[in-house]
N, C-alpha and C positions, 0 to 999 in steps of 0.2 A: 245549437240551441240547448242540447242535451248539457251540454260539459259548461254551458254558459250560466246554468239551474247548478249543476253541483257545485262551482265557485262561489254562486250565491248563501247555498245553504252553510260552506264552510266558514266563508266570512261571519254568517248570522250568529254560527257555532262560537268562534272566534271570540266574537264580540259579546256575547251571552257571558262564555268563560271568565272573559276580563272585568266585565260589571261587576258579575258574580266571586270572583275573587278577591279585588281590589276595592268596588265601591262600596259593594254588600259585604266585606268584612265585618265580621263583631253585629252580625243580625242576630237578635233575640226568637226565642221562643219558649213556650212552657209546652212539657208533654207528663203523661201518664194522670194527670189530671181527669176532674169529671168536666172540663171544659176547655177549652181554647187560652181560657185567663186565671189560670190555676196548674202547678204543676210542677217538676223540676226544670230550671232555668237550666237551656241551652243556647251557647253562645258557635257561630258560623265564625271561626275567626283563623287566618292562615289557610285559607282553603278547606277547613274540614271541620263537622261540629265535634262540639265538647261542652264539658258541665264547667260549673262555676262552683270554686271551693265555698265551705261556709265561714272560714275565719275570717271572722269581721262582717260579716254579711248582715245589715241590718237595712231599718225601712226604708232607707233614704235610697241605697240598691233599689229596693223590690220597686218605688216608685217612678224609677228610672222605666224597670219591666215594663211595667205597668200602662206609664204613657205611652212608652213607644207601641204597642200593641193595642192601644185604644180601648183599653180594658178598665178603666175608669181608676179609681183611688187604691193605694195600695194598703191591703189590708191584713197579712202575712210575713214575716222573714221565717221560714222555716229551716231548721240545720238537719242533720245527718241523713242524709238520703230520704227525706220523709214521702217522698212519691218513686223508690225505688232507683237503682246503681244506674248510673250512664254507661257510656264508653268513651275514648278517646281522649286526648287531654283534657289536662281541667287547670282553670286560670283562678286568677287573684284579680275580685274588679273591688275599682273604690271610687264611688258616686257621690255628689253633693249634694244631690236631692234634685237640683235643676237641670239638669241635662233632658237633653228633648229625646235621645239615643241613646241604646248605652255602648253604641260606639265611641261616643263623645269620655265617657269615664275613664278612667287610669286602669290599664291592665298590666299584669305580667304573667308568665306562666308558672304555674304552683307545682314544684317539684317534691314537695313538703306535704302534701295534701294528696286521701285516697278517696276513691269513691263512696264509700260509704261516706265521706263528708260532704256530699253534692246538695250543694244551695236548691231549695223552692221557693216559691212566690206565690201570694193568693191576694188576686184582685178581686176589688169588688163593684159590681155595676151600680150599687145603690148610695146614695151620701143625702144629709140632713145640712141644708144651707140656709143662711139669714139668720139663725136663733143664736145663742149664746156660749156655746158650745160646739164640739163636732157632734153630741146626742143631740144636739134637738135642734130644729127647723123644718122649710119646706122638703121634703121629701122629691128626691130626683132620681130620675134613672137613667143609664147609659144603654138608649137605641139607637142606633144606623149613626154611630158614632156623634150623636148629641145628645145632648143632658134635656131630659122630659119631665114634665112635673105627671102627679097622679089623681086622678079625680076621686074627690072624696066619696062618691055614691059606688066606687067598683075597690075601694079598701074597705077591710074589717079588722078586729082583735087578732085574730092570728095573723093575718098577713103583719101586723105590726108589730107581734112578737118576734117575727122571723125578723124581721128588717132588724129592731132591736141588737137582737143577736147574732145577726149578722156584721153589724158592725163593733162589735164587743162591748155593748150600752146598756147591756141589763137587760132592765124592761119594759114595755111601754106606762109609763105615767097619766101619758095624756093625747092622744090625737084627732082633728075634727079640719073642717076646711078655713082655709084664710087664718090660722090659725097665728100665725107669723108673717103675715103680709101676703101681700098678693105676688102670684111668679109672673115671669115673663117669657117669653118660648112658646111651643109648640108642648101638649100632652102625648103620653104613650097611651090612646082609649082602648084597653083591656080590661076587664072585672079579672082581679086578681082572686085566688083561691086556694088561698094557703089551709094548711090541715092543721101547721103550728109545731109539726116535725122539720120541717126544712130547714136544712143549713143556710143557703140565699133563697132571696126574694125571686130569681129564675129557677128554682129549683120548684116551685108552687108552679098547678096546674092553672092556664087563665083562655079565660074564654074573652067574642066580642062585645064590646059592651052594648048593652040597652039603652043605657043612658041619656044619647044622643051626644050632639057638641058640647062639652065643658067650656065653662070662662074662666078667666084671672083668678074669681071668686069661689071657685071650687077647689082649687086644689089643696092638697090635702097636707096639714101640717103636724109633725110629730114631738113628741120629748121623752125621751127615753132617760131612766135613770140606772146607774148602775148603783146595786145595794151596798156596797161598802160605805155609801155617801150616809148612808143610815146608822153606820158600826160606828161604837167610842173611837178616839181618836188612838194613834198608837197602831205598830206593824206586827203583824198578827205570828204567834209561834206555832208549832205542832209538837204534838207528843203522843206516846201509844203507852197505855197504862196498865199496870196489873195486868199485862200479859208474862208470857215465861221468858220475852226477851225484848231487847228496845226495836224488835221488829213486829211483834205484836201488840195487842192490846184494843183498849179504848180511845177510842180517836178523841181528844179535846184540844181545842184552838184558844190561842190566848191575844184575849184585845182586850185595851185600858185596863193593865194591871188586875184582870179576871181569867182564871179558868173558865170556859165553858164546855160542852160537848156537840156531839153531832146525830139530830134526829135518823132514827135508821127508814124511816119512810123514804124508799125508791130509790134507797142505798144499794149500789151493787158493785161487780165487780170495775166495772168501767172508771168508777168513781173514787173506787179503793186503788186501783193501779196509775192513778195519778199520786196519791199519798204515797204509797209505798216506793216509789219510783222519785219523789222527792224528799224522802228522809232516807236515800239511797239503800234501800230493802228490798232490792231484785221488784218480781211482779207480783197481785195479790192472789192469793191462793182461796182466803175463805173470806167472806165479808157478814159475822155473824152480829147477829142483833140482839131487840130486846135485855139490853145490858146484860149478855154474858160474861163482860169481863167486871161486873161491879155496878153499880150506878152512880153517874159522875155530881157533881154539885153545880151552882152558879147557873149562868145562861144556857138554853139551847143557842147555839150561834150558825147554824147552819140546817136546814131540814128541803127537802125535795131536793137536793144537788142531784145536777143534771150535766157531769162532764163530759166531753168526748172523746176524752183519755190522752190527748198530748199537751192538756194545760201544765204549766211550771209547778203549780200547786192548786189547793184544794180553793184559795180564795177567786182565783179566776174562773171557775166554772159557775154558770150560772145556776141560783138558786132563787125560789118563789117567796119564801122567808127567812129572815134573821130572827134570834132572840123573839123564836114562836113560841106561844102561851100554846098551842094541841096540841103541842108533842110534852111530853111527860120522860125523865129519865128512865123510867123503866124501860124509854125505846132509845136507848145509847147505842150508837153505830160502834162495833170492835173491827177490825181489819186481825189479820192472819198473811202478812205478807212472805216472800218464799224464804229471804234473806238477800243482799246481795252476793254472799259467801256460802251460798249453801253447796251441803252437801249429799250426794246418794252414790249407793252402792247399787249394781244392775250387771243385770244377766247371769245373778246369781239362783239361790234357792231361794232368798226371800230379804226380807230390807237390810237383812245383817249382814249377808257377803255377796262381794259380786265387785266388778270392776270399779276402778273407783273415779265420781266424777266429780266437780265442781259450775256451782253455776257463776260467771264471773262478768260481769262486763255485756246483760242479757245475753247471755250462750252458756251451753253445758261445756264442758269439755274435761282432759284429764291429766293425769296426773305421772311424769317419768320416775322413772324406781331407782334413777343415782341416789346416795347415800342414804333409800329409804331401807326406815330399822324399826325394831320393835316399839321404842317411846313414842313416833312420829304414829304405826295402826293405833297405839293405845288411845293418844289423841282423837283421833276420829272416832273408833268407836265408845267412847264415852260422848264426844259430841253427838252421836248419832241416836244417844241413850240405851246402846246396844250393850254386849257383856262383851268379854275378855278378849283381844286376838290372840289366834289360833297359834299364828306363824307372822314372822314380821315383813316377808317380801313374795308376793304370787304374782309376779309379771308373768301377763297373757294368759295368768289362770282363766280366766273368764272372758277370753277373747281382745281380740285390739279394737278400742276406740275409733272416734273421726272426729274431726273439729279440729280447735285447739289442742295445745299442748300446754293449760297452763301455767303448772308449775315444775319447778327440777330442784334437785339437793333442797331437797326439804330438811331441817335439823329442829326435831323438837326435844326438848327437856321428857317430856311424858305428862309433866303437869298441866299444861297449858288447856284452857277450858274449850279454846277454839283454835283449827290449822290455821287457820291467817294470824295466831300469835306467834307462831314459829318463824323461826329463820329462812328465806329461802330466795332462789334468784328472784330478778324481776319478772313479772309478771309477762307471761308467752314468750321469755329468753330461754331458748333448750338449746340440748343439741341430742334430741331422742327421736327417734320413731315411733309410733304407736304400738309397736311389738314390746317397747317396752315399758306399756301402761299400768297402772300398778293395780294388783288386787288386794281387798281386805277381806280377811272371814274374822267377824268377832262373834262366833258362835260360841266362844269357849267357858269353860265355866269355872270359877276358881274355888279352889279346894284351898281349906288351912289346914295341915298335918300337924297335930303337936307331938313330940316329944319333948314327955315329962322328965326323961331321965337327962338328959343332956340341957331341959330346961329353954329350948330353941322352937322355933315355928318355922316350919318351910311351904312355901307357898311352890301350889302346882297350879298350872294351867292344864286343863282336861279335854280337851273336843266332843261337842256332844253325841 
């Protein structure tokens, strides 16, 4: 009996193994997410999981995720590891949008492709149907894996702004019951209780409702507009003004052949590090207001921007107005972003000497001391607005680095206003260690000697 129980459990094993390798090949899931339908895409494929590359990764992908997890509409392609690194391989999938699985889509394994490029996915439980658009219609939600309408006596203004924004619609216009015809189905009866902070319409606190039974004629209808539908025709530009560099300044957006600027009310850093992140300027450092860098002309074209910091630009974050009459230039939003090429000196005495780093590719990192010479410190510290270098080469003066190794055989002229105008490998091609990281001291001070009788000037460099 005994040994008749273990053959049994072995076959079970057996047979579990086989499904699970062969039929459940290429199963989906999202993890590191705030839910179950949100997250980085992992695919069970050859017996083991793995992440899914981002190249090429767009919504027709995520929608595939999406259904197969019962996770309602796809509302996300995210690229560079945006929910953090996986492990184990990572593939190449290409979906048409209709696949029930994403077993069913075209894979290969991506040899080409690192984890920090690991695909995400962000579903979403809510969608607007019947109306004229994907913003606006009967409002549904994904419960116990069916689509529920919502009574209009347990929605409010906020809960509607989240939905809105939830599905990247702006803002609510207009919402009331029967609004767009009558639904058909079963309701979700909860009194939703949105604050008007929530990312989704499940992120909002909801209680049972009071209400009682709802009909047909209750449920609840929405139309969300997104503000651009209100901006002159024409694809909007950016630019940072009267600052000390094209990584600074005054933020003004350009729609229908007008300069405008940007209201600095509820301006902050979140909002400045999507700008500076898309006119490729590393991240924001200062986000100073009340027109520090000037006061701009024409429209306010943007005021309350409320980014969440991985929009592509400033036009996709939502905002409460356009070309607002209460804002006044004197409240011109300026940005202070880091540079994408910036540089600092550390673990020195003070900002003028010390190990030398660059910020490249969002990361610090440094710099190897092959054919580094006196014209290459000069460079830097005039970029750094510092005085003279001391010495042209202190590898490991000031300790060895970690990170990268961005750059090697650096060759500059001396003249060059910035080190990214010099000559130098590609970018994180070395063959250094960090022992031999380079230091600058431009504490030095320059002395002009004349000699009247020979009629000459000889230039000294001094240490202070």
């Amino acid at each position: 009996m005994l040994k008749y129980k273990y053959r049994s459990i072995y076959l079970y094993v057996q047979i579990y193994t086989f499904f699970l390798f062969f039929l459940g090949s290429n199963m989906a899931r999202l993890v590191k997410g705030r839910g179950p339908c949100e997250g980085r895409v992992e695919v069970f494929h050859s017996g083991a999981w793995g992440t899914v590359c981002d190249d090429n990764w767009d919504m027709q992908d995520v929608a595939v995720v999406c259904r197969e997890l019962g996770c309602g509409e796809a509302l996300s392609a995210l690229p560079w590891a945006h929910f953090g690194q996986g492990t184990g391989r990572i593939w190449h999938y290409h979906c048409h949008g209709l696949e029930s699985t994403f077993s069913e889509c075209r894979s290969t394994q991506a040899d080409d492709c690192g984890h920090h490029e690991d695909a995400s996915a962000v579903c979403t439980g809510a969608r607007l149907v019947g109306g004229s658009s994907s913003c606006s219609g009967r409002l549904e939600v994904l419960r116990d894996n069916s689509w529920k309408s919502i009574c209009d006596v347990n929605f409010n203004q906020k809960a509607a702004e989240v939905v809105c924004q939830e599905l990247d619609c702006g803002a609510p216009k207009e919402y009331r019951a029967e609004m767009l015809g009558q639904g058909r189905g079963s309701f979700w009866e909860k009194k939703i209780l949105c604050r008007g902070n929530e990312k989704k319409i499940f992120d909002c606190p909801f209680t049972e409702s009071a209400a009682g039974h709802c009909t047909e004629r209750n449920n609840v209808g929405l139309v969300c507009v997104r503000k651009e539908e209100n901006l002159p025709e024409g694809q909007p530009s950016l630019q940072l003004v009267n600052g000390s560099n094209s990584c600074s300044g005054r933020v003004e957006l350009y729609y229908g052949k007008q300069w405008g600027t940007v209201c600095d009310r509820y301006w902050d850093l979140q909002d400045a590090n999507v700008l500076c992140n898309h006119l490729g300027c590393g991240y924001a450092i200062e986000v100073p207001g009340q027109a520090r860098f000037g006061k701009g002309s024409g429209e306010i074209w943007r005021d309350n921007l409320q980014c969440e910091g991985d929009e592509a630009d400033l036009t996709k974050c939502p905002a409460l107005d356009y070309g607002s009459e209460e804002c006044t230039h004197w409240h011109d939003a300026g940005v202070i972003c880091s540079d994408q090429f910036a540089l600092r000196l550390t673990n020195g005495t003070g900002v003028c000497d010390g190990r030398l780093e660059i910020f490249y590719n969002g990361s610090w990192g440094t710099v190897c001391d092959d054919s580094w010479d006196l014209p290459d410190a000069n460079v830097v510290c005039r970029q750094l607005q510092c005085e003279m270098p001391v010495n042209a080469i202190t590898p490991v003066s000031y300790g060895p680095g970690s990170g990268h190794i961005w750059l090697d055989d650096v060759h500059c002229q001396g003249n060059e206003s910035s080190l990214r105008d010099c000559r130098h490998q590609t970018w994180g091609q070395h063959n250094c260690r960090h022992k031999e990281d380079v230091g600058v001291n431009c504490t030095g001070k320059l002395i002009i000697i004349y000699n009247i009788s020979q009629c000459i000037s000889l230039l000294k460099v001094q240490k202070k």
